[in-house]
mmCIF file as Biopython writes it, N, C-alpha, C and O atoms, coordinates in Angstrom:
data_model
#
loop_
_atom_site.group_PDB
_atom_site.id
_atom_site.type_symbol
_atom_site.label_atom_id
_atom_site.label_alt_id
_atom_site.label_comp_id
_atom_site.label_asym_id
_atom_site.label_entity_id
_atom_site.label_seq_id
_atom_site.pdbx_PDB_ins_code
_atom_site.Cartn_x
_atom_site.Cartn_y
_atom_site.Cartn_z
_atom_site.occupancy
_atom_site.B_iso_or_equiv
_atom_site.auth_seq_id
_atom_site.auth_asym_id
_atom_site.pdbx_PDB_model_num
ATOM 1   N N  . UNK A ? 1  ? 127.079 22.260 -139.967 1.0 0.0 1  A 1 
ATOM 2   C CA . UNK A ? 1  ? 128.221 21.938 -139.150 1.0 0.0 1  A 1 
ATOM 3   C C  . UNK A ? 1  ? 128.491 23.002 -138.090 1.0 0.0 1  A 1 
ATOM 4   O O  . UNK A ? 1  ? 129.529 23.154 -137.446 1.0 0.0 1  A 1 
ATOM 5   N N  . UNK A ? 2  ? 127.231 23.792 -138.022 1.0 0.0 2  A 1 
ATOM 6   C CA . UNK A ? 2  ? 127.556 25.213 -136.992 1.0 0.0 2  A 1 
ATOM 7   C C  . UNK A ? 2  ? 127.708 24.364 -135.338 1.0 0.0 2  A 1 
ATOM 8   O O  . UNK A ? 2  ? 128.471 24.847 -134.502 1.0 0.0 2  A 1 
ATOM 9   N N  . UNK A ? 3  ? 126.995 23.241 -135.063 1.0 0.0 3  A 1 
ATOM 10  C CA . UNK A ? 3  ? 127.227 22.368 -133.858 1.0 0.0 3  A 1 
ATOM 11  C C  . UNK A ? 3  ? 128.822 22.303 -133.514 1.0 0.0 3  A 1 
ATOM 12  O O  . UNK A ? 3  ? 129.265 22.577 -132.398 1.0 0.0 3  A 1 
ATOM 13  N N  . UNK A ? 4  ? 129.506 21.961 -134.460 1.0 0.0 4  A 1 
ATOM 14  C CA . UNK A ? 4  ? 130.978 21.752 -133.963 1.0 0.0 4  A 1 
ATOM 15  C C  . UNK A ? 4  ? 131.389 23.072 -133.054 1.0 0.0 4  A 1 
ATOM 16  O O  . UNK A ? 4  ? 131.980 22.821 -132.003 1.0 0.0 4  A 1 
ATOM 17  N N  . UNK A ? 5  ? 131.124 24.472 -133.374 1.0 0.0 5  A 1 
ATOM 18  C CA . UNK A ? 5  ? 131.959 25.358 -132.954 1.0 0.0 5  A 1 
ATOM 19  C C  . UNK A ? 5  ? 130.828 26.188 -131.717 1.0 0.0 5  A 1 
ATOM 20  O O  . UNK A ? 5  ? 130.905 27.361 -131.351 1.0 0.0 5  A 1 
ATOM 21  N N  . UNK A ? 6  ? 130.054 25.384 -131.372 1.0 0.0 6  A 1 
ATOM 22  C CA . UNK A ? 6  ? 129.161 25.844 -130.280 1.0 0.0 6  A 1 
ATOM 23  C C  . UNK A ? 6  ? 129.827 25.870 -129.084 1.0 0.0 6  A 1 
ATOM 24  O O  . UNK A ? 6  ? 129.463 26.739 -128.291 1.0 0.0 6  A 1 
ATOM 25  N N  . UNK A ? 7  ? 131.024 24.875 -128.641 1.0 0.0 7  A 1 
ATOM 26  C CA . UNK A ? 7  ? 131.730 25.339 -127.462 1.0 0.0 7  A 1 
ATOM 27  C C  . UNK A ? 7  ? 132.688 26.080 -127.127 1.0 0.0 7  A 1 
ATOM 28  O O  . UNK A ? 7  ? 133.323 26.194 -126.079 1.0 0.0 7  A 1 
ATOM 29  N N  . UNK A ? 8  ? 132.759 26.798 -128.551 1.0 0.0 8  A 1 
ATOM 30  C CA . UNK A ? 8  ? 133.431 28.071 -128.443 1.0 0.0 8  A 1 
ATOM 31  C C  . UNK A ? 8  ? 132.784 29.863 -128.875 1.0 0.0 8  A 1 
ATOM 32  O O  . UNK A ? 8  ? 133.262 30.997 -128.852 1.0 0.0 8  A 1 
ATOM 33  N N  . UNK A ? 9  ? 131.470 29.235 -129.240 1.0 0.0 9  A 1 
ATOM 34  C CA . UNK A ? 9  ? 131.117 30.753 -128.735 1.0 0.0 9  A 1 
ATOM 35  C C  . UNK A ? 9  ? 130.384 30.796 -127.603 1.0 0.0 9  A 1 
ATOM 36  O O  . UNK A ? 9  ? 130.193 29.841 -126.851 1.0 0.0 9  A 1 
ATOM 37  N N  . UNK A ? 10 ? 129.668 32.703 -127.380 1.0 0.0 10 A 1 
ATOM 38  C CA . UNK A ? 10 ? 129.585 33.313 -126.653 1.0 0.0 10 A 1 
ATOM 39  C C  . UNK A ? 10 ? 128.429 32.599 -126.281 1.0 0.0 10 A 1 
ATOM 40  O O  . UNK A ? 10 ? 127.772 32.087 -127.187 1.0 0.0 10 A 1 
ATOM 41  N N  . UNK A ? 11 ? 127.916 32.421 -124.652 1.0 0.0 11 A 1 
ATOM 42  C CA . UNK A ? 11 ? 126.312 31.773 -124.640 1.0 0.0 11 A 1 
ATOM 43  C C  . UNK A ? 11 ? 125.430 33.064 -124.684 1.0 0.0 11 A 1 
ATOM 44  O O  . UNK A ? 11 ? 125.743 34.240 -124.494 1.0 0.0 11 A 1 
ATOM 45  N N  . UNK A ? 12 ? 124.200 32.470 -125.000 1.0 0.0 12 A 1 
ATOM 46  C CA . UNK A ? 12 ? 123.153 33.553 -125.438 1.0 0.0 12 A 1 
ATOM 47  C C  . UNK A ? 12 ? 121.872 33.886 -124.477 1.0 0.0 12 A 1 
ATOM 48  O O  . UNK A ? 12 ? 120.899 34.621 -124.641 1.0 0.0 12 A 1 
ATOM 49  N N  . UNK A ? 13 ? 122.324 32.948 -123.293 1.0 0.0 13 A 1 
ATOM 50  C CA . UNK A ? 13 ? 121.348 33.257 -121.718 1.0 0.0 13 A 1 
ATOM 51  C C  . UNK A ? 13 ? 121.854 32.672 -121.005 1.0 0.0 13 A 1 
ATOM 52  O O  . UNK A ? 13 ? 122.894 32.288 -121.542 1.0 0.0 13 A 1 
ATOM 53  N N  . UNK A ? 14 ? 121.764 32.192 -119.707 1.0 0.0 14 A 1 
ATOM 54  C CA . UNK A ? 14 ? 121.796 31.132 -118.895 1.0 0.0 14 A 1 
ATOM 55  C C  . UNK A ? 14 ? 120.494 30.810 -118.735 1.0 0.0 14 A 1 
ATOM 56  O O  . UNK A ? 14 ? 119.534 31.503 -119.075 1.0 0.0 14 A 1 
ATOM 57  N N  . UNK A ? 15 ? 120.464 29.363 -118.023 1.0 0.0 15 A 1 
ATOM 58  C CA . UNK A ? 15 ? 119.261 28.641 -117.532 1.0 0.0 15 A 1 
ATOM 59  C C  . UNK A ? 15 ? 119.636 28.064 -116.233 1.0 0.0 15 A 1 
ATOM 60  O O  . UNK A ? 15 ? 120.831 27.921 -115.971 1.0 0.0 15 A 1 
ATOM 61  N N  . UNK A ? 16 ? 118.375 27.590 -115.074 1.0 0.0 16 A 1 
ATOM 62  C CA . UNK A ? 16 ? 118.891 27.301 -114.105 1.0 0.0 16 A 1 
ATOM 63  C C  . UNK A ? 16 ? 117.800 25.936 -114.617 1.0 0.0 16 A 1 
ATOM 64  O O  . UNK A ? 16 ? 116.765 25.866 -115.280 1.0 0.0 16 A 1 
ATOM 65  N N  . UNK A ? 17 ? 118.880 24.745 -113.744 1.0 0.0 17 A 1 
ATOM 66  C CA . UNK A ? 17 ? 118.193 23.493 -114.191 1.0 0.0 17 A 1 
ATOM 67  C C  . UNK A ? 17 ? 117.226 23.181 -112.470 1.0 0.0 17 A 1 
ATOM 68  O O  . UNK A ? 17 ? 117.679 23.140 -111.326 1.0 0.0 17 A 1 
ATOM 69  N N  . UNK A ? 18 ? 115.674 23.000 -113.022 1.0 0.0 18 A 1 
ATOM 70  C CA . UNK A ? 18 ? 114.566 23.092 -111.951 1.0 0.0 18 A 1 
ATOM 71  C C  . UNK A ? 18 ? 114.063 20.928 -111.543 1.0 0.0 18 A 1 
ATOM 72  O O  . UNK A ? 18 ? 113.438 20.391 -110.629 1.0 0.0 18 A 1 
ATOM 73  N N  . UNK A ? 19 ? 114.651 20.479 -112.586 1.0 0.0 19 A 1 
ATOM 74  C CA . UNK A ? 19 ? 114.384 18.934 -111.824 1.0 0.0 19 A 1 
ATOM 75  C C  . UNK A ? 19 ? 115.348 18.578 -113.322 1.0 0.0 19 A 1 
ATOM 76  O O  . UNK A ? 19 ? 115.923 19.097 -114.279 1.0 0.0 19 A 1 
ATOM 77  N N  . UNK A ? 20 ? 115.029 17.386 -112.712 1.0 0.0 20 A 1 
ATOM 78  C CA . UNK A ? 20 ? 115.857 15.827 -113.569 1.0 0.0 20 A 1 
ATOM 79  C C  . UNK A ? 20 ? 114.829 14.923 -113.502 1.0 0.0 20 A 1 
ATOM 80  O O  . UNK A ? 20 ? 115.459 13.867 -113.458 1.0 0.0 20 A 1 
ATOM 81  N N  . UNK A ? 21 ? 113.471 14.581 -113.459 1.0 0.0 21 A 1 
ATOM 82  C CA . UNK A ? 21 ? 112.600 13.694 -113.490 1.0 0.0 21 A 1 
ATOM 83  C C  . UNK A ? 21 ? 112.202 13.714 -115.310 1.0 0.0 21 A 1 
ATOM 84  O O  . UNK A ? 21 ? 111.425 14.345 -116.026 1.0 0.0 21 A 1 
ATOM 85  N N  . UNK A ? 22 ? 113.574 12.286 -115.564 1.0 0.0 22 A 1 
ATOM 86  C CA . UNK A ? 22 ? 112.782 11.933 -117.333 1.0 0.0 22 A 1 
ATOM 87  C C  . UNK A ? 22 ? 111.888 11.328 -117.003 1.0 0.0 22 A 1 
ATOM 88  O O  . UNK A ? 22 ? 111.616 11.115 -115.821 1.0 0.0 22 A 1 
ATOM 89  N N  . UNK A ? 23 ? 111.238 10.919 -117.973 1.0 0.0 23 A 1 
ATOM 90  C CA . UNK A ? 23 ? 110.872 9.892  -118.553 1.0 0.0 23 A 1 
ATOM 91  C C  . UNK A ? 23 ? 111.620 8.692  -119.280 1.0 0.0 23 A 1 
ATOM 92  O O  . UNK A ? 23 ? 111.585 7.551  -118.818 1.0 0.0 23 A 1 
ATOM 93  N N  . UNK A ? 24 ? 112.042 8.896  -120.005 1.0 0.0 24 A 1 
ATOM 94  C CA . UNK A ? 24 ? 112.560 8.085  -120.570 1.0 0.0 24 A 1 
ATOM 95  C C  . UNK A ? 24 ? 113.958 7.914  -120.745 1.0 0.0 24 A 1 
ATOM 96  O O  . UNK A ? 24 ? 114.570 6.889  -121.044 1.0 0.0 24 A 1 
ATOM 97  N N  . UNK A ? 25 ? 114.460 9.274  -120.477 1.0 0.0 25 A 1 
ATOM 98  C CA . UNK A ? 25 ? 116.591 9.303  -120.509 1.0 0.0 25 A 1 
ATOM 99  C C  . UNK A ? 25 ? 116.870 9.370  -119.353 1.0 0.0 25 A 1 
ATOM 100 O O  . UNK A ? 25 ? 115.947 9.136  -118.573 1.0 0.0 25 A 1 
ATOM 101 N N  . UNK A ? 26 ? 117.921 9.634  -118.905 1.0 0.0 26 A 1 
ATOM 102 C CA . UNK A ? 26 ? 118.854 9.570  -117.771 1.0 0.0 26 A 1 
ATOM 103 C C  . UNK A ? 26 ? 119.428 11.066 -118.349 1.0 0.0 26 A 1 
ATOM 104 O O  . UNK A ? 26 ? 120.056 11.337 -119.373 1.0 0.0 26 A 1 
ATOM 105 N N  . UNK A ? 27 ? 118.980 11.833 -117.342 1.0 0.0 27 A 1 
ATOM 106 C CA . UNK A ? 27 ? 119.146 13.319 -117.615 1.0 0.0 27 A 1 
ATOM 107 C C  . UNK A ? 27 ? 120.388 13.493 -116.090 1.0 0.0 27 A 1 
ATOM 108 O O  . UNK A ? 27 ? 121.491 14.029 -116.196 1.0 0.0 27 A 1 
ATOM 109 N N  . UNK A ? 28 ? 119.817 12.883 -114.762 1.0 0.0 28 A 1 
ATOM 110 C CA . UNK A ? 28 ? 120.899 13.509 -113.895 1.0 0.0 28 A 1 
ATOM 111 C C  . UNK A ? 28 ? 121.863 13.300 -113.807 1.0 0.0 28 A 1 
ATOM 112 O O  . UNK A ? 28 ? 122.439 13.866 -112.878 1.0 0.0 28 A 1 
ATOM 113 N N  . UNK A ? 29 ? 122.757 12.272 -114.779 1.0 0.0 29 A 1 
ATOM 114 C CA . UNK A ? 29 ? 123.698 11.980 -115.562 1.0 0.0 29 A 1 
ATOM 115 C C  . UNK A ? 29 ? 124.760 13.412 -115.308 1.0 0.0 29 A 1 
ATOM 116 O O  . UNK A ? 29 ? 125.683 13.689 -114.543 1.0 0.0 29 A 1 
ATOM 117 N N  . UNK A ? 30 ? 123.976 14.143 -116.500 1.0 0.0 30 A 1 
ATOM 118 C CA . UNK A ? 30 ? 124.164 14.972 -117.153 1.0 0.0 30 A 1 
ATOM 119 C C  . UNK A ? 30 ? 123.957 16.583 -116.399 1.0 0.0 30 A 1 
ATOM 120 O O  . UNK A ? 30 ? 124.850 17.401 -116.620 1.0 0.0 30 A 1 
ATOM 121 N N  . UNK A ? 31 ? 122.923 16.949 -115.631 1.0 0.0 31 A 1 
ATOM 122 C CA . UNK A ? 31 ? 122.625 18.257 -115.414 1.0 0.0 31 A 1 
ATOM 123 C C  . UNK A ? 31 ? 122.079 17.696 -114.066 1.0 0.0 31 A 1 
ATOM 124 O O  . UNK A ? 31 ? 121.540 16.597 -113.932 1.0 0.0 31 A 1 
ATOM 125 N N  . UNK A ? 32 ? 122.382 18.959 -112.728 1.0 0.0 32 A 1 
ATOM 126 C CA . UNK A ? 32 ? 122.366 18.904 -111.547 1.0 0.0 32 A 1 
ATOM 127 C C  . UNK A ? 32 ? 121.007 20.159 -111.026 1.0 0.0 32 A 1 
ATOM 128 O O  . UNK A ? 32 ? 120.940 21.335 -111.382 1.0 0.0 32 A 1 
ATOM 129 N N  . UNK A ? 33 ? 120.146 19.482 -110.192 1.0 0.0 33 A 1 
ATOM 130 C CA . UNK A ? 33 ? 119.146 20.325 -110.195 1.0 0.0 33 A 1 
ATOM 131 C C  . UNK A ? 33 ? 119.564 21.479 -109.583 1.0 0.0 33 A 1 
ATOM 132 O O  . UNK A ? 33 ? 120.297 21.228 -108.625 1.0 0.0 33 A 1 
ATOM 133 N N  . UNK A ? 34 ? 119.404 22.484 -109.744 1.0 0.0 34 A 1 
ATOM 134 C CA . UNK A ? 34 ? 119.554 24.012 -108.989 1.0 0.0 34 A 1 
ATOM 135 C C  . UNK A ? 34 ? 120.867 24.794 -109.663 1.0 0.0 34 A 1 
ATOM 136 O O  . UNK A ? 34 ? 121.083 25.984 -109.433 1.0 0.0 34 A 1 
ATOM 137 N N  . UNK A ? 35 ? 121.885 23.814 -110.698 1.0 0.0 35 A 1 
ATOM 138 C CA . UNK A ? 35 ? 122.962 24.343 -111.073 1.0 0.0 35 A 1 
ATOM 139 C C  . UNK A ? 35 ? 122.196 25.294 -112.240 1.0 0.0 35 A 1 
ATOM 140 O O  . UNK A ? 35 ? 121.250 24.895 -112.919 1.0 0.0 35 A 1 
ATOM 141 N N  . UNK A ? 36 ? 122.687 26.374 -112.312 1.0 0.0 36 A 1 
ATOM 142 C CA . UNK A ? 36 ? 122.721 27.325 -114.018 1.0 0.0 36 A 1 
ATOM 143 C C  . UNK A ? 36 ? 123.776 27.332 -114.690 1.0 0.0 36 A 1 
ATOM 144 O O  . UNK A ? 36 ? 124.872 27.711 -114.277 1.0 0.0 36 A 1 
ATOM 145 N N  . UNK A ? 37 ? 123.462 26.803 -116.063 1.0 0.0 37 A 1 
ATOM 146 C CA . UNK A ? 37 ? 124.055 25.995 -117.554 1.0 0.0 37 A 1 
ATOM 147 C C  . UNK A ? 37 ? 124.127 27.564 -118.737 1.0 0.0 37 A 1 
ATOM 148 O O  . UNK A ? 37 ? 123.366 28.515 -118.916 1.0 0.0 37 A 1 
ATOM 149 N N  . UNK A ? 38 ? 125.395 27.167 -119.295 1.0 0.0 38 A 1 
ATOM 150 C CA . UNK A ? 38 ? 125.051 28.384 -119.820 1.0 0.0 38 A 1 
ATOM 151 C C  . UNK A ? 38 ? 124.296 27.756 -121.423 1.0 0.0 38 A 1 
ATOM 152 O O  . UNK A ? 38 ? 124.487 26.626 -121.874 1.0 0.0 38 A 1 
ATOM 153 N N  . UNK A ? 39 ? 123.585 28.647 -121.949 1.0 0.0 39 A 1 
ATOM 154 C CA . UNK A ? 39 ? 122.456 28.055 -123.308 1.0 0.0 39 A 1 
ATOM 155 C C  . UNK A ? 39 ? 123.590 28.827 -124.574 1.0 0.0 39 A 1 
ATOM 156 O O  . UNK A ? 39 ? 123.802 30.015 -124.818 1.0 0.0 39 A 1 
ATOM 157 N N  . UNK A ? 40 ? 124.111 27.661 -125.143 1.0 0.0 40 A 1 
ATOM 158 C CA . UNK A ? 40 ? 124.491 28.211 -126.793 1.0 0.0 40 A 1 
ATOM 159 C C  . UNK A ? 40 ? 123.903 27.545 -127.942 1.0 0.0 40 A 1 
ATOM 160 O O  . UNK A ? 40 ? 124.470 27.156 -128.963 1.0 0.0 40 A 1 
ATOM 161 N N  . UNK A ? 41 ? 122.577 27.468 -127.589 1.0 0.0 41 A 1 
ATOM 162 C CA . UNK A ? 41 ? 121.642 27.248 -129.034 1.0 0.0 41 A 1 
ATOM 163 C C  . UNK A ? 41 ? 120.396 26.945 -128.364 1.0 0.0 41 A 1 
ATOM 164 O O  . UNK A ? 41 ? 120.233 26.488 -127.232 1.0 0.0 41 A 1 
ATOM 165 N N  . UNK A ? 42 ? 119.510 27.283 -129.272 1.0 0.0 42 A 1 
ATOM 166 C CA . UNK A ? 42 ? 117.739 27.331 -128.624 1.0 0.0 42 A 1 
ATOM 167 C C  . UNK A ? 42 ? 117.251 26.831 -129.898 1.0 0.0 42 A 1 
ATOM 168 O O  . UNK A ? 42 ? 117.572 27.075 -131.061 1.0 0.0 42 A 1 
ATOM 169 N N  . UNK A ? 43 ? 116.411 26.083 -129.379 1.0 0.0 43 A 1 
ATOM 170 C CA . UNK A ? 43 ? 115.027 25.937 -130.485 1.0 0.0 43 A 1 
ATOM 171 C C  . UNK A ? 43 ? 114.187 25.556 -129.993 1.0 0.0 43 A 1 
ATOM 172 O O  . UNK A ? 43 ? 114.278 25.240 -128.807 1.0 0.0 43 A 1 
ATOM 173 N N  . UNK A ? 44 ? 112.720 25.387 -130.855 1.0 0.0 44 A 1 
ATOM 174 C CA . UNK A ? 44 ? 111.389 25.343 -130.306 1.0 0.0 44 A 1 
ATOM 175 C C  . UNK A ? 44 ? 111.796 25.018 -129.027 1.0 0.0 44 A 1 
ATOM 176 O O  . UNK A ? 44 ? 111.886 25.795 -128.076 1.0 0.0 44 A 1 
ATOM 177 N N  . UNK A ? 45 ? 112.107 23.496 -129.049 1.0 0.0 45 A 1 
ATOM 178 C CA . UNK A ? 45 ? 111.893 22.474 -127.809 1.0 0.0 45 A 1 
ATOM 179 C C  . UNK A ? 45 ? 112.940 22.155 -126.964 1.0 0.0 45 A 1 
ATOM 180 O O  . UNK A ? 45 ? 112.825 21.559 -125.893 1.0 0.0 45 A 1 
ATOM 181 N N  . UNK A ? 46 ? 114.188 22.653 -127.573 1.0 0.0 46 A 1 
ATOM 182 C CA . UNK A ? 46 ? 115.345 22.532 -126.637 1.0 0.0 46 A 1 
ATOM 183 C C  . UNK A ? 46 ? 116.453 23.536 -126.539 1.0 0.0 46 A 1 
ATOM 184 O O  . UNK A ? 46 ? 116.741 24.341 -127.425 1.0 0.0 46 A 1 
ATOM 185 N N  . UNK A ? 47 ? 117.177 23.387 -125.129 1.0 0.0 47 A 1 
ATOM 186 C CA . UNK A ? 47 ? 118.436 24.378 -125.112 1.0 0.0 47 A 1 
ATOM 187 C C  . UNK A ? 47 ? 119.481 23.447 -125.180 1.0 0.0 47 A 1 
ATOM 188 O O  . UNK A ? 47 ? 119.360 22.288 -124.785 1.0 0.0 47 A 1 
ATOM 189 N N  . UNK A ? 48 ? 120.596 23.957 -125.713 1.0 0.0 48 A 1 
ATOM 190 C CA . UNK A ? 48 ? 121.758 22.979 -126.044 1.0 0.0 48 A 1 
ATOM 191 C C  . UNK A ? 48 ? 122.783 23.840 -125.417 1.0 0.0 48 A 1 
ATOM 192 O O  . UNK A ? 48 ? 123.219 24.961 -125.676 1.0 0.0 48 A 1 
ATOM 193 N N  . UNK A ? 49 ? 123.108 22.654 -124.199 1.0 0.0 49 A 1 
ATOM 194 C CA . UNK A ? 49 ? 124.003 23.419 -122.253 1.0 0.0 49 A 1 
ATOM 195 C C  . UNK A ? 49 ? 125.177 22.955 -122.865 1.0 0.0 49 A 1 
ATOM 196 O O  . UNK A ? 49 ? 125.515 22.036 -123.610 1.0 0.0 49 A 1 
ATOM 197 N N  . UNK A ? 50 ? 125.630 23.823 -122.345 1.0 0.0 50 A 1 
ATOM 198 C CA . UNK A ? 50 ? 127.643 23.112 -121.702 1.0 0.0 50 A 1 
ATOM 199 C C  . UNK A ? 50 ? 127.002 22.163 -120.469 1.0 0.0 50 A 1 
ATOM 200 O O  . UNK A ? 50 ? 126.256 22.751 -119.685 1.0 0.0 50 A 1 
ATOM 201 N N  . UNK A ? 51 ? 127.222 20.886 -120.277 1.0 0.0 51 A 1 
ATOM 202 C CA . UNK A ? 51 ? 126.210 19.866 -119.650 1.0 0.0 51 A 1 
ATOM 203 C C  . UNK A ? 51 ? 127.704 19.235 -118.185 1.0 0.0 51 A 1 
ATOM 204 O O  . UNK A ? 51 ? 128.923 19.316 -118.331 1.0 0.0 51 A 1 
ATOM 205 N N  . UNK A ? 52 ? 127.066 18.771 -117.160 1.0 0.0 52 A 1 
ATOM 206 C CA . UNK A ? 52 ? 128.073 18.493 -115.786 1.0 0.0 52 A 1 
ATOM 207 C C  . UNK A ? 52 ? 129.487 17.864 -116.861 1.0 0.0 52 A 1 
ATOM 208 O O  . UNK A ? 52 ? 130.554 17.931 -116.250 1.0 0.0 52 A 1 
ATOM 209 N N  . UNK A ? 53 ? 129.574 17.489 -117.811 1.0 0.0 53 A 1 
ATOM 210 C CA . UNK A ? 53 ? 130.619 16.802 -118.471 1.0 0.0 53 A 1 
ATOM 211 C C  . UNK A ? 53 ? 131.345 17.657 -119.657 1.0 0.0 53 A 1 
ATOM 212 O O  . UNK A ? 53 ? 131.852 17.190 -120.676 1.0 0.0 53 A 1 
ATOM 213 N N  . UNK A ? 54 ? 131.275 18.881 -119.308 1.0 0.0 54 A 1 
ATOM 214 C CA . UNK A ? 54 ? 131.504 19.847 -120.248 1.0 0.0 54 A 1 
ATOM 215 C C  . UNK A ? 54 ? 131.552 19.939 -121.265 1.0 0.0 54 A 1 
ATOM 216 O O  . UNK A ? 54 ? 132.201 20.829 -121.813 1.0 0.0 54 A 1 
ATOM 217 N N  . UNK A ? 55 ? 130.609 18.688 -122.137 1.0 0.0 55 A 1 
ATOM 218 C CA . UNK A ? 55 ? 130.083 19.170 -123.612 1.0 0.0 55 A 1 
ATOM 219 C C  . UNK A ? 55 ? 129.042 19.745 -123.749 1.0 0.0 55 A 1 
ATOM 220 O O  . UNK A ? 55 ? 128.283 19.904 -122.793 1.0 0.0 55 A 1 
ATOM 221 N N  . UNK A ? 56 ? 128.812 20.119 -124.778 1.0 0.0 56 A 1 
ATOM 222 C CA . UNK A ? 56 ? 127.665 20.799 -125.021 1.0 0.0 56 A 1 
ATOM 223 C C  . UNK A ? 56 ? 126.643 19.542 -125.874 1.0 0.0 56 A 1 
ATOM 224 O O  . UNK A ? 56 ? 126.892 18.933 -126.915 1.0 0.0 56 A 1 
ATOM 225 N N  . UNK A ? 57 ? 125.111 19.443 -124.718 1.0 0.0 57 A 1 
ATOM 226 C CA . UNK A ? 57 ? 124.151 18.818 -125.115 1.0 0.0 57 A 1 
ATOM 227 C C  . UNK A ? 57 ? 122.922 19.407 -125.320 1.0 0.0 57 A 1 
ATOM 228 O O  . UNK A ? 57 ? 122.851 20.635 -125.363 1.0 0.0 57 A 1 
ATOM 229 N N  . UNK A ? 58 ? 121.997 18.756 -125.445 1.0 0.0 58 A 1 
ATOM 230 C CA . UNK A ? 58 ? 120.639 19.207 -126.047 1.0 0.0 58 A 1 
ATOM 231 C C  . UNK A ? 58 ? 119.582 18.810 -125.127 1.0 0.0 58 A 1 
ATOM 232 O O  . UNK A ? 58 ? 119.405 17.600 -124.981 1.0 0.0 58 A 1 
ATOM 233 N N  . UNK A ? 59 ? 118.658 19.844 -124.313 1.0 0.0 59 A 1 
ATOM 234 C CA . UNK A ? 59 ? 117.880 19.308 -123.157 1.0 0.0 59 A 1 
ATOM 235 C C  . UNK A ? 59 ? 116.329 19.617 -123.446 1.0 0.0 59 A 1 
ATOM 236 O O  . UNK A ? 59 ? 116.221 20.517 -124.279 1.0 0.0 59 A 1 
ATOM 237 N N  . UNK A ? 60 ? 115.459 19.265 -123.120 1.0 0.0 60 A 1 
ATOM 238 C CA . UNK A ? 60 ? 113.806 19.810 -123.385 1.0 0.0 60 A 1 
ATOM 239 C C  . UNK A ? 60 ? 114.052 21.125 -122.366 1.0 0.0 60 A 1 
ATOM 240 O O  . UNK A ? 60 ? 114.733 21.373 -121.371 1.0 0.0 60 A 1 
ATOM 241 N N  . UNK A ? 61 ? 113.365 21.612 -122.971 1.0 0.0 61 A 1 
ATOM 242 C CA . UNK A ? 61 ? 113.146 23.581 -122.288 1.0 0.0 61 A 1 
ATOM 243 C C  . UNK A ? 61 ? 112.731 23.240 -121.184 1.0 0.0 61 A 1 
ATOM 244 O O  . UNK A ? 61 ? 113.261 23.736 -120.190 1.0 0.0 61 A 1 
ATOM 245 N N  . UNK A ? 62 ? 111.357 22.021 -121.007 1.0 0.0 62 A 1 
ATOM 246 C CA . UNK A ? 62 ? 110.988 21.509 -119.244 1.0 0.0 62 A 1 
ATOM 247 C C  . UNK A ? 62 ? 111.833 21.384 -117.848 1.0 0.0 62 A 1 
ATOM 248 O O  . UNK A ? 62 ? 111.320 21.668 -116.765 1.0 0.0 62 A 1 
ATOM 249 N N  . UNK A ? 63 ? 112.921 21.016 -117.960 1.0 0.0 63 A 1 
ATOM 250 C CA . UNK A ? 63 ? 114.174 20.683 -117.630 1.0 0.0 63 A 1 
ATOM 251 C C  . UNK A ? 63 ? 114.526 22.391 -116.463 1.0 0.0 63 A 1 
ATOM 252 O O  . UNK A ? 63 ? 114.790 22.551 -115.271 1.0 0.0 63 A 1 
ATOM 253 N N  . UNK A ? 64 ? 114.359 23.188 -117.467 1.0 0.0 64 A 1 
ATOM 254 C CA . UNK A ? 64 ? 114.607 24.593 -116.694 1.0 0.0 64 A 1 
ATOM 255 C C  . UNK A ? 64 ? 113.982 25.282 -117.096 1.0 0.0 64 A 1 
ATOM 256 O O  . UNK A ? 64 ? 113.306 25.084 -118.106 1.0 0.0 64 A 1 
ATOM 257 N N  . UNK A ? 65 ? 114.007 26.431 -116.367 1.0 0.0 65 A 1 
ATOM 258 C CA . UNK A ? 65 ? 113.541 28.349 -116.165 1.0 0.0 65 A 1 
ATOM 259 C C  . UNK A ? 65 ? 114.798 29.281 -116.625 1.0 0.0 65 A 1 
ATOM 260 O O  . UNK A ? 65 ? 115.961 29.117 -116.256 1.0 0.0 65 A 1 
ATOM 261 N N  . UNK A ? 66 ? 114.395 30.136 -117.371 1.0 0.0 66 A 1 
ATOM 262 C CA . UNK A ? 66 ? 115.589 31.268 -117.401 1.0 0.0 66 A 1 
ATOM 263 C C  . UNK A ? 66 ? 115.518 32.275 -116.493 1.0 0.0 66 A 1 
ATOM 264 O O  . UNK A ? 66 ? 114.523 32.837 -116.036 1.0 0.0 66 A 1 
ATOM 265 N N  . UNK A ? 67 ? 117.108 32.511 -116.194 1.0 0.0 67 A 1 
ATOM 266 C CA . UNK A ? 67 ? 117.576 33.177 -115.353 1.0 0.0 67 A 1 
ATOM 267 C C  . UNK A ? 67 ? 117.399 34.673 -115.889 1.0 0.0 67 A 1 
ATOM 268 O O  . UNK A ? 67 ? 117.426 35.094 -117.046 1.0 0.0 67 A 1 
ATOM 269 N N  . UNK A ? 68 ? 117.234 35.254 -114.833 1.0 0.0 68 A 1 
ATOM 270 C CA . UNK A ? 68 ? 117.097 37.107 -115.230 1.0 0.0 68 A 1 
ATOM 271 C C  . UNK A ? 68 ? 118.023 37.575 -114.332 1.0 0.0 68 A 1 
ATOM 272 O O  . UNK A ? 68 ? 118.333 37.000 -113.288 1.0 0.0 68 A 1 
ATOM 273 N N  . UNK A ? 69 ? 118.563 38.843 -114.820 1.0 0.0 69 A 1 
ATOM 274 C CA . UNK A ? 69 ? 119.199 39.914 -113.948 1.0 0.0 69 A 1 
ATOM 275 C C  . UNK A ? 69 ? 120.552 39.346 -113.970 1.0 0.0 69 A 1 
ATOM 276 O O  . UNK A ? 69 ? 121.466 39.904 -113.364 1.0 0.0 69 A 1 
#
């Protein structure tokens, strides 16, 4: 149940989002190309953003690049 309280902690990188070309979902919905999302959960295959609708969702790592500096 650690998902519930993800939009209240600290994020653990940012990411900048580099396209919206799914396949199969409707991603630009959700995330705007060139905007940086902040990341409060990672795994293998996905980062889980505070998303254009200010919940926090779950995206393929493809999606973006991490931000430095």
């Amino acid at each position: 149940m650690i998902h519930l309280n993800w939009d209240k902690t600290k994020p653990i990188k940012q990411v900048k989002c580099v396209h919206t070309d799914a396949k199969k979902y409707v991603v630009e919905n959700a995330l705007t190309k060139g905007n940086v999302y902040e990341v409060k959960n990672e795994t293998e295959e996905f980062y889980f953003v505070v998303d254009n609708k200010g919940r926090v969702s779950g995206f393929y790592k493809d999606y973006f690049e991490e931000v430095t500096g």
